[in-house]
MARKOL-981101 format. One record per atom (N, C-alpha, C, CB): x, y, z; residue in one letter. Coordinates in steps of 0.02 Angstrom, whole numbers, padded with zeros to 5 digits, always signed. Glycine has a CB too. Example, Ala and Ser with C-alpha at 12.3 -4.5 7.8 and 13.67 -1.06 7.14 Angstrom:
residues 2
+00660-00284+00390a +00615-00225+00390a +00660-00165+00390a +00565-00224+00452a +00642-00112+00354s +00684-00053+00357s +00645+00002+00394s +00704-00030+00286s 
//
This chain:
residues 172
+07881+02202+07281x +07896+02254+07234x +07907+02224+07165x +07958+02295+07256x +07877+02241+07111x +07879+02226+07028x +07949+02268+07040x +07804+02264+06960x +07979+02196+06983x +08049+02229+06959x +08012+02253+06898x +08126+02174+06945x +08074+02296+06863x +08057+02341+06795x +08034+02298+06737x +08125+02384+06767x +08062+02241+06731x +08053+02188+06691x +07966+02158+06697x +08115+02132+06715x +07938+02163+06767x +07882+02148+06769x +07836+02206+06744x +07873+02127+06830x +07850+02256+06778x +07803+02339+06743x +07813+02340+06675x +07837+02427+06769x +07880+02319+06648x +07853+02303+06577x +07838+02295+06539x +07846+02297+06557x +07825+02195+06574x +07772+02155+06530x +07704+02191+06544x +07767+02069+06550x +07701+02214+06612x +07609+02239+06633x +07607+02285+06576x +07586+02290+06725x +07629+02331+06590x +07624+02392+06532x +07630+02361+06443x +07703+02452+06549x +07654+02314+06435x +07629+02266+06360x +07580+02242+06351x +07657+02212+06342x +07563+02200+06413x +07465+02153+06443x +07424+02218+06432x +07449+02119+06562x +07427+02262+06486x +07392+02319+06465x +07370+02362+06405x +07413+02347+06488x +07402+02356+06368x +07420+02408+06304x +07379+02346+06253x +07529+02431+06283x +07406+02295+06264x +07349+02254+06199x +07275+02223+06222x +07391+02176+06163x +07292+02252+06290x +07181+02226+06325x +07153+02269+06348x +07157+02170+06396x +07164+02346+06338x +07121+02396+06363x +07081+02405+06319x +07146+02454+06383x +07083+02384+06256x +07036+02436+06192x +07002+02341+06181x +07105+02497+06089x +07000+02294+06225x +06972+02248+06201x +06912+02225+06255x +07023+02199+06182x +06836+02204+06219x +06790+02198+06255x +06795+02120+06295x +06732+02213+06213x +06839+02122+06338x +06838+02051+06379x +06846+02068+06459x +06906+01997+06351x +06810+02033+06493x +06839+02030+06559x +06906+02006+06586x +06801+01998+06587x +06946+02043+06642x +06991+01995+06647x +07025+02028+06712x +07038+01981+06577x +07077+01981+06753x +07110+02033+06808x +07162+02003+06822x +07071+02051+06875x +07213+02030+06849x +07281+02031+06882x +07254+01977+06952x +07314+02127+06906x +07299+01920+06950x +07298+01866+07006x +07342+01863+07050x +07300+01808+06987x +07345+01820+07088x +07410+01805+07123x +07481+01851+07149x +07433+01762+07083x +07521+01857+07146x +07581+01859+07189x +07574+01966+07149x +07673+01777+07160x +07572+01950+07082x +07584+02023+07056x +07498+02060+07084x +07603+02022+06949x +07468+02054+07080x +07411+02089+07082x +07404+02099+07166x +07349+02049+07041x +07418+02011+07206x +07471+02082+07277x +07495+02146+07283x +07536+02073+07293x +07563+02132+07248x +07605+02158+07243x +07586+02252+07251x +07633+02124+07184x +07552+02249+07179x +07520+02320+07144x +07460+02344+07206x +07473+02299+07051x +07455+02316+07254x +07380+02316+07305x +07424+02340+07358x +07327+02229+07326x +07488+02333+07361x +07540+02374+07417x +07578+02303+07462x +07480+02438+07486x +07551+02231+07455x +07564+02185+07488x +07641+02178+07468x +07517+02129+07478x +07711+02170+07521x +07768+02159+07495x +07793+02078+07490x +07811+02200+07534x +07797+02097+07420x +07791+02026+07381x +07848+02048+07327x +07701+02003+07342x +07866+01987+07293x +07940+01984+07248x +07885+01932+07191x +08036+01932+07299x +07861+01954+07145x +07826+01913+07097x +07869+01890+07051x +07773+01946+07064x +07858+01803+07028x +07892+01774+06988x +07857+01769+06923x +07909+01718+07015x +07807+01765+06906x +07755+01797+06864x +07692+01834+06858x +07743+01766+06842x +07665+01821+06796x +07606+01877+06800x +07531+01817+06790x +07616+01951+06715x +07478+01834+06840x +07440+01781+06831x +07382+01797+06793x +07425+01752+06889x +07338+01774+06773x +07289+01825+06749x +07206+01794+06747x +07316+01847+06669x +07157+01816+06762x +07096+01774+06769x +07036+01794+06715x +07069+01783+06847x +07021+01751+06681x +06982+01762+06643x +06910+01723+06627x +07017+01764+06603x +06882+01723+06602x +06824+01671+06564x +06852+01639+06503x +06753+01711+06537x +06805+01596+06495x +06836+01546+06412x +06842+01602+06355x +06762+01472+06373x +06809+01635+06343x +06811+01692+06305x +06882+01737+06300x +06758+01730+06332x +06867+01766+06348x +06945+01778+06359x +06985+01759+06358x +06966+01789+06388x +06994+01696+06378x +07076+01628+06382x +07100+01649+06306x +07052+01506+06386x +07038+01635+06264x +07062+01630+06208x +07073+01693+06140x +07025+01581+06195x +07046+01758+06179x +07052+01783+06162x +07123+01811+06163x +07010+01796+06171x +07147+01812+06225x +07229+01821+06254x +07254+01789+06220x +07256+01803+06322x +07261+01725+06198x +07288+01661+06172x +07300+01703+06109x +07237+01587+06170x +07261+01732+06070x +07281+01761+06008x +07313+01826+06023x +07224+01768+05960x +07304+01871+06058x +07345+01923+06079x +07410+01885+06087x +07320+01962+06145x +07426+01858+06105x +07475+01832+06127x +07526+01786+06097x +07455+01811+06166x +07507+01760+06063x +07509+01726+05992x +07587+01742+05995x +07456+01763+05918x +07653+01801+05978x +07696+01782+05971x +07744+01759+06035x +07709+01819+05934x +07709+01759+06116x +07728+01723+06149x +07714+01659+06193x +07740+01753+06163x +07681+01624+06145x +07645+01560+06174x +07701+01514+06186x +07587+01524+06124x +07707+01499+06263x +07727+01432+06238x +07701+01360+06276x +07803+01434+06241x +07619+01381+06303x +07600+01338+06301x +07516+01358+06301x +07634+01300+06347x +07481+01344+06206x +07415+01374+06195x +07368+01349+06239x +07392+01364+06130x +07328+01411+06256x +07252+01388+06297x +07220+01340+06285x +07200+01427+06291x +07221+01305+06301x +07165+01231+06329x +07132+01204+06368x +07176+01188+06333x +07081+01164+06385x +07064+01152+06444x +07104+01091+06475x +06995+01143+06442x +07127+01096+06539x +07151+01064+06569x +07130+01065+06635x +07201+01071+06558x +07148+01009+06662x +07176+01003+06745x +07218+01008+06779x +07176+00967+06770x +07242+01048+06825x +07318+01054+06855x +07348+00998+06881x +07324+01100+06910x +07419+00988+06880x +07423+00931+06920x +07426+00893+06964x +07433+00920+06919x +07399+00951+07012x +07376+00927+07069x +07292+00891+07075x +07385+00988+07112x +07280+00912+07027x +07204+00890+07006x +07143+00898+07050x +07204+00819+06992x +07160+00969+07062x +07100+01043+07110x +07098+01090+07075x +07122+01084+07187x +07122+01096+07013x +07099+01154+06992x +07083+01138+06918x +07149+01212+07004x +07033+01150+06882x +07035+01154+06789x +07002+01205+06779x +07001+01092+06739x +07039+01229+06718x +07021+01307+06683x +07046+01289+06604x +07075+01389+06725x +07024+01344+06563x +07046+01377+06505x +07104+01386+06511x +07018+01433+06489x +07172+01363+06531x +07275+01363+06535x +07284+01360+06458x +07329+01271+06583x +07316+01432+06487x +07380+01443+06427x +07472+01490+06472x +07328+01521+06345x +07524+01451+06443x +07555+01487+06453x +07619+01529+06398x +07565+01457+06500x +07631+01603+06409x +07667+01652+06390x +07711+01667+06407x +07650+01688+06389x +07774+01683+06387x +07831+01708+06414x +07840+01776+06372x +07893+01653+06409x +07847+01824+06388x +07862+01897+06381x +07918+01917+06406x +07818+01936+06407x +07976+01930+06368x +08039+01982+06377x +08069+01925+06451x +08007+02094+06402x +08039+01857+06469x +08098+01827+06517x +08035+01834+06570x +08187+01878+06533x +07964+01849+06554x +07918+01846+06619x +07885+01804+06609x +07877+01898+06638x +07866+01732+06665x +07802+01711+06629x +07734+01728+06648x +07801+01647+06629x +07666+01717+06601x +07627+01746+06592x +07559+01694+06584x +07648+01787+06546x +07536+01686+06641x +07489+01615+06647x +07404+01639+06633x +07498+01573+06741x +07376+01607+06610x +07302+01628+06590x +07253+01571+06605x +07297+01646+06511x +07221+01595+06665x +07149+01542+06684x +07086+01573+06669x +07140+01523+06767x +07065+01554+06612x +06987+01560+06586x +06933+01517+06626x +06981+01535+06505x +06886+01545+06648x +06830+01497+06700x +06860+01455+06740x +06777+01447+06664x +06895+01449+06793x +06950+01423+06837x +06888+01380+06873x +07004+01486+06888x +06904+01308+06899x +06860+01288+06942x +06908+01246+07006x +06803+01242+06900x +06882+01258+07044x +06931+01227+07090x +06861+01162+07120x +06973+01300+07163x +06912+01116+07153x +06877+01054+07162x +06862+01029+07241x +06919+01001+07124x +06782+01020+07243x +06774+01016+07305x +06753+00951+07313x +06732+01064+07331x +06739+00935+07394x +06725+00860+07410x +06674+00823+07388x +06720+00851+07468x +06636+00856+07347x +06568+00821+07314x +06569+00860+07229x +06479+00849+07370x +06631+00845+07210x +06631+00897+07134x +06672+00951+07119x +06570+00934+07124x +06646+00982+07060x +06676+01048+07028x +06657+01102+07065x +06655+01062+06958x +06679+01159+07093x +06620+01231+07095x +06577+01241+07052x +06646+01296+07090x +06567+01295+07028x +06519+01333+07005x +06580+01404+06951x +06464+01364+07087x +06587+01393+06901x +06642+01438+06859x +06619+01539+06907x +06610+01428+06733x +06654+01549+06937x +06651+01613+06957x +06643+01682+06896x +06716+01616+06999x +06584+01725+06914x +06593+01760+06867x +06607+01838+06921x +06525+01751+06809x +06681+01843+06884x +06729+01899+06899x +06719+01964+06915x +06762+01907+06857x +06644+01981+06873x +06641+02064+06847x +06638+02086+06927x +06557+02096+06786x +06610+02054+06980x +06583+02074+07029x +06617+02079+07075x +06541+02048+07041x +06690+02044+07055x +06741+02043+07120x +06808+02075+07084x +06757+01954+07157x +06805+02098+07027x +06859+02146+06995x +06855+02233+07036x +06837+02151+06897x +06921+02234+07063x +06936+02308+07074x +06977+02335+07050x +06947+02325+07125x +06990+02391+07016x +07037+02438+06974x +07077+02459+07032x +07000+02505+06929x +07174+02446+07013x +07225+02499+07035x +07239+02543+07000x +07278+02482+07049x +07249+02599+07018x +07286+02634+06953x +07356+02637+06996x +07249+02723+06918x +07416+02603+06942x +07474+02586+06926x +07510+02621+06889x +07473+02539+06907x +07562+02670+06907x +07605+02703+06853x +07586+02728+06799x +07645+02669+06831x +07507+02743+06793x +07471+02774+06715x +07441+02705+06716x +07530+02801+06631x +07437+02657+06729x +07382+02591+06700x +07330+02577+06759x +07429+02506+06681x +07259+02576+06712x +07201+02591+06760x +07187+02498+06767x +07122+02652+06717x +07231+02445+06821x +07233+02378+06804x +07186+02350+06873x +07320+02348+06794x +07137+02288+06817x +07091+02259+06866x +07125+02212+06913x +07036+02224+06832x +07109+02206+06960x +07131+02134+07001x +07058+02112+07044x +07209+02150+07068x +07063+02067+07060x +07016+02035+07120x +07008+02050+07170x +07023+01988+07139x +06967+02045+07211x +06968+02064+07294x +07009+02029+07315x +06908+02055+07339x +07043+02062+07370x +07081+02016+07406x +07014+01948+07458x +07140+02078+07465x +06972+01972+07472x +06928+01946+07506x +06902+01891+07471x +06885+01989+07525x +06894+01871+07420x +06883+01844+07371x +06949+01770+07366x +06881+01906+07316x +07021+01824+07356x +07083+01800+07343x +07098+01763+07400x +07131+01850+07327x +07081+01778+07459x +07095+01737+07542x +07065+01689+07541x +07073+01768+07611x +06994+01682+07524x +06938+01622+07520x +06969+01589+07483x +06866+01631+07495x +06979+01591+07416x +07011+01566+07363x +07076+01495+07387x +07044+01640+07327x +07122+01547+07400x +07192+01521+07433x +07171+01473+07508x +07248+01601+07456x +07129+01495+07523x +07090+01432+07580x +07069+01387+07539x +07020+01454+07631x +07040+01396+07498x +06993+01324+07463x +07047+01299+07434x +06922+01333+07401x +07090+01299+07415x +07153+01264+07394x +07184+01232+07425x +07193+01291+07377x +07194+01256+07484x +07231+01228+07540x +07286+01280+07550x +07260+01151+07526x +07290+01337+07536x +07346+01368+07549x +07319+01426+07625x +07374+01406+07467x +07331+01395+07649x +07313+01447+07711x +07359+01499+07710x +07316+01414+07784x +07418+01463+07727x +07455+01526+07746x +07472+01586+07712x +07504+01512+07763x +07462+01573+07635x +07455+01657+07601x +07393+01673+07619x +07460+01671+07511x +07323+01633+07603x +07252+01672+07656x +07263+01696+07707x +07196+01632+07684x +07299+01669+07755x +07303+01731+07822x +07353+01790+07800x +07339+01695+07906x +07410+01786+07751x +07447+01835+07756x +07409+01880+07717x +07515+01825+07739x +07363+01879+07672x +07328+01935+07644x +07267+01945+07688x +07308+01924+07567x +07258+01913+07730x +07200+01926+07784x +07247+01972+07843x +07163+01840+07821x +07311+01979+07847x +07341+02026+07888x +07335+02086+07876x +07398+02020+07895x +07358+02077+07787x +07352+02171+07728x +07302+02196+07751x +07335+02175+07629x +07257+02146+07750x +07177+02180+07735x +07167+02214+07788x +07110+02129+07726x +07177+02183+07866x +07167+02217+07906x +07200+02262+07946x +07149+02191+07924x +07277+02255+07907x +07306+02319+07920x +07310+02367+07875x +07360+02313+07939x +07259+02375+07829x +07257+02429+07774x +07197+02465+07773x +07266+02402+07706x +07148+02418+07807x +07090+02438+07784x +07045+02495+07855x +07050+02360+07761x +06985+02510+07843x +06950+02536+07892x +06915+02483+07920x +06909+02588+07873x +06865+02498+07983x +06835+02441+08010x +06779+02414+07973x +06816+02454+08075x +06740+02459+07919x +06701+02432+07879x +06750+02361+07834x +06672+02498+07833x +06795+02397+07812x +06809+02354+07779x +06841+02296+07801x +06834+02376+07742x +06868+02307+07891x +06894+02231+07904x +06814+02186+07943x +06979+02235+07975x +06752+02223+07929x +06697+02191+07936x +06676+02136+07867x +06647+02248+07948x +06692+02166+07817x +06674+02122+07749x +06716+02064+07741x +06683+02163+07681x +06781+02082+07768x +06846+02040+07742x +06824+01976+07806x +06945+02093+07752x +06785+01988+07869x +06766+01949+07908x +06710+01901+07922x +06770+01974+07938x +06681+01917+07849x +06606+01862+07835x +06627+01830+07768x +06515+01909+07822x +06614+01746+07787x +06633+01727+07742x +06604+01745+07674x +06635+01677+07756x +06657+01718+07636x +06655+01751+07549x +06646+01695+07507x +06730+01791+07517x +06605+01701+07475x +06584+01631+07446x +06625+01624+07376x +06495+01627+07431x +06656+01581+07349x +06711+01567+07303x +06688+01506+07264x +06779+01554+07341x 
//
C-alpha cells in the first residue's frame, strides 16, 4: 500500500510528465504496489530511455541530488542513464536505457513502448511495465524470489490466457 506521502510525490511525477513527449514507466516495488501486489514501497522507480533520463533530470532539477549520468551499479550488472531525486522525503530513482549484464556482455537497451501498461490510479492515467516482463527482469538479476512472488500475482489475478503468456518465456 502507497503511503500518502508516496501518492503525493506520484501525483507531482505525474503532473510535470503527462503534457511531455517522452516515454517512461513506474518500476519496481511502487508500480507493484499500484498493480494490487501488497507491497510497502520505499521509493519511486522509474524507467526510461537516454532521452528521457535527461529530460526528468531537468524536470527535476529542484530535487536532484544525484544528476543523470551514465553509470554502472555497484554491483556491476546493471548500467543506465542514473539519476537520483528526493521529493517531499521520497526517493525518486531514474534509469534511462537500463542494461543489465550477461555472461557474454551487455543486453540489448530494451525499448519500453511495447511492454508499458496504463493503471488508472486515483485520477492518474500511470504507465508501468508488464509484470511478465518485470519477473524475467528480476530473474536476470538474480532476484528470484521477487520473480516468483510476482509470478504468484500474476497467476492469482489473472485469467488462463493470461497465466498462458506470463508462462512462455519473455525475452528481456
Amino acid at each position: 500500500m502507497l503511503s500518502e506521502k508516496h501518492e503525493s510525490v506520484l501525483r507531482i511525477l505525474y503532473n510535470l510528465f503527462i503534457n511531455e513527449d517522452m516515454t517512461w514507466a513506474l518500476t519496481g516495488s511502487t508500480a507493484f504496489c499500484i498493480q494490487g501486489m501488497l507491497l510497502v514501497p520505499d521509493d519511486i522507480d522509474i524507467q526510461t530511455d537516454h532521452a528521457g533520463a535527461y529530460r526528468i533530470n531537468e524536470l527535476l532539477k529542484p530535487y536532484v541530488k544525484q544528476p543523470v549520468s551514465f553509470s554502472t551499479s555497484t554491483s556491476k550488472h546493471i548500467r543506465s542513464h542514473f539519476g537520483r531525486f528526493e521529493i517531499d522525503g521520497v526517493l525518486v530513482e531514474v534509469m534511462g536505457d537500463i542494461q543489465k549484464k550477461l555472461y557474454n556482455g551487455w543486453e540489448k537497451v530494451t525499448d519500453l513502448k511495447p511492454i508499458i501498461h496504463f493503471i488508472n490510479y486515483k485520477g492518474m492515467k500511470l504507465p508501468v511495465l508488464s509484470l511478465s516482463y518485470e519477473s524475467a527482469a528480476y530473474r536476470k538479476m538474480g532476484r528470484v524470489e521477487r520473480a516468483e512472488e510476482i509470478d504468484r500475482f500474476i497467476y492469482k489475478t489473472s485469467t488462463s490466457a493470461d497465466r498462458q503468456e506470463a508462462s512462455n518465456d519473455f525475452t528481456v
